[in-house]
VMD Tcl script that draws the C-alpha trace (Angstrom):
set ca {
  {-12.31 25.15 30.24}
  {-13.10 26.82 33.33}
  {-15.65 25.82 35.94}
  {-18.63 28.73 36.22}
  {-19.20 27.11 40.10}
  {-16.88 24.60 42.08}
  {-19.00 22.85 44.87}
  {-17.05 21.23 47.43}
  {-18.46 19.81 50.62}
  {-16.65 18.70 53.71}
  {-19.48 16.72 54.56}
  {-20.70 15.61 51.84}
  {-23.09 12.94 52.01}
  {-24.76 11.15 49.27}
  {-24.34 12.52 45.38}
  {-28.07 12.04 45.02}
  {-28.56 14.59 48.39}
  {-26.75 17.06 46.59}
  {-28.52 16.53 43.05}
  {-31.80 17.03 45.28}
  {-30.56 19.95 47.30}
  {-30.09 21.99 43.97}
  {-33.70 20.43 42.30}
  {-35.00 22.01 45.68}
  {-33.44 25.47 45.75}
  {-34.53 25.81 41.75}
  {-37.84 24.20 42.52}
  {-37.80 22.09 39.47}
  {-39.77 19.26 39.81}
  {-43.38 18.85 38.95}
  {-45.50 15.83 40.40}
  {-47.28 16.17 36.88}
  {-43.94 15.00 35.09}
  {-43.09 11.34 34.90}
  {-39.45 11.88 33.90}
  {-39.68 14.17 37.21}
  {-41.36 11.48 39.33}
  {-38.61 8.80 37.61}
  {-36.17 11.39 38.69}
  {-37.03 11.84 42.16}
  {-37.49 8.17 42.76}
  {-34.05 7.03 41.14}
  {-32.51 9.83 43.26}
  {-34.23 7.92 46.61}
  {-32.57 5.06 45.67}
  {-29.57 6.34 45.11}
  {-29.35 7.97 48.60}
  {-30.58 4.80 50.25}
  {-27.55 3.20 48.38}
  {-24.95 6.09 49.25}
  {-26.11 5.91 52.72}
  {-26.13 1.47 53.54}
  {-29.49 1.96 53.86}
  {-29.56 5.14 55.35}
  {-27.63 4.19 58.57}
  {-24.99 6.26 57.52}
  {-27.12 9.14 56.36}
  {-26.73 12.96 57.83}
  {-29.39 15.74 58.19}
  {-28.90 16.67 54.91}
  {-29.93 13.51 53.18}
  {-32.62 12.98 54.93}
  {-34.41 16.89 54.04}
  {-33.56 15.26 50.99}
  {-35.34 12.36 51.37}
  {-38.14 14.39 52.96}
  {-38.50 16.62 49.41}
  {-38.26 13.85 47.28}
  {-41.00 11.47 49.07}
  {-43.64 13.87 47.51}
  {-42.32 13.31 44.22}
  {-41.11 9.81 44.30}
  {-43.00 6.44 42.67}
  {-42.85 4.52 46.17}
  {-44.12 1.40 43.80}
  {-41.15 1.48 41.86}
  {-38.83 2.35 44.06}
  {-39.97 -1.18 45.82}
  {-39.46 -3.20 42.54}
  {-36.03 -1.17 42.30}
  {-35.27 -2.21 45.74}
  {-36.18 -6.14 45.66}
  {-33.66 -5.78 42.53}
  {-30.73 -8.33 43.38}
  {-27.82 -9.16 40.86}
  {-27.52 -12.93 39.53}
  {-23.61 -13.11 38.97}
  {-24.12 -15.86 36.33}
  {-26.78 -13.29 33.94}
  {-23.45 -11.19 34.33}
  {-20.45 -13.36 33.05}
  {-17.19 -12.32 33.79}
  {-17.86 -9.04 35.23}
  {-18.26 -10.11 39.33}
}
mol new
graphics top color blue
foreach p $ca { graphics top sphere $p radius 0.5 }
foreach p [lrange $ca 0 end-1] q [lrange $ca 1 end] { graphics top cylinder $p $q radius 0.2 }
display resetview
C-alpha cells in the first residue's frame, strides 16, 4: 500500500508537536469539544514528556504548546502530571 504523504523531519521534535502542527494548519479543534480539550491536553503532556520537561524542546514545540494552552484542561493535565508509577501495582513489567 502506498503512502498518499511521507513526512520526514530532520528536526523533528516531539510526536505530539507534529500531531499539533497539523490540528493547527486544519484548524480542528473546538474549545466546545471535550474529546478536543482531552486531546489537546494529552498532546501537552506528551510534549512535556518528549521534551524532559521541555528543556530539550525547539521553537516548534513550543508554538505548539502556545496553540494547545487555549485548548488544554490545565486541571487535568496537573493530576496527569503528579501521576508517578508504583513498580509493585505493575508486577513483572519494570
Amino acid at each position: 500500500m502506498q503512502a498518499n504523504f511521507i513526512d520526514v523531519r530532520k528536526n523533528g521534535g516531539s510526536t505530539a508537536t507534529i500531531y499539533a502542527e497539523y490540528l493547527k494548519e486544519a484548524n480542528l479543534l473546538d474549545r466546545n469539544i471535550e474529546e478536543h480539550i482531552n486531546l489537546a491536553t494529552a498532546l501537552v503532556h506528551g510534549i512535556r514528556t518528549d521534551t524532559n520537561d521541555l528543556i530539550e524542546a525547539d521553537e516548534n514545540d513550543f508554538n505548539s504548546l502556545a496553540y494547545l494552552s487555549k485548548f488544554s484542561d490545565l486541571v487535568l493535565l496537573e493530576k496527569i502530571s503528579r501521576q508517578s508509577l508504583t513498580p509493585g501495582i505493575y508486577g513483572d513489567y519494570f
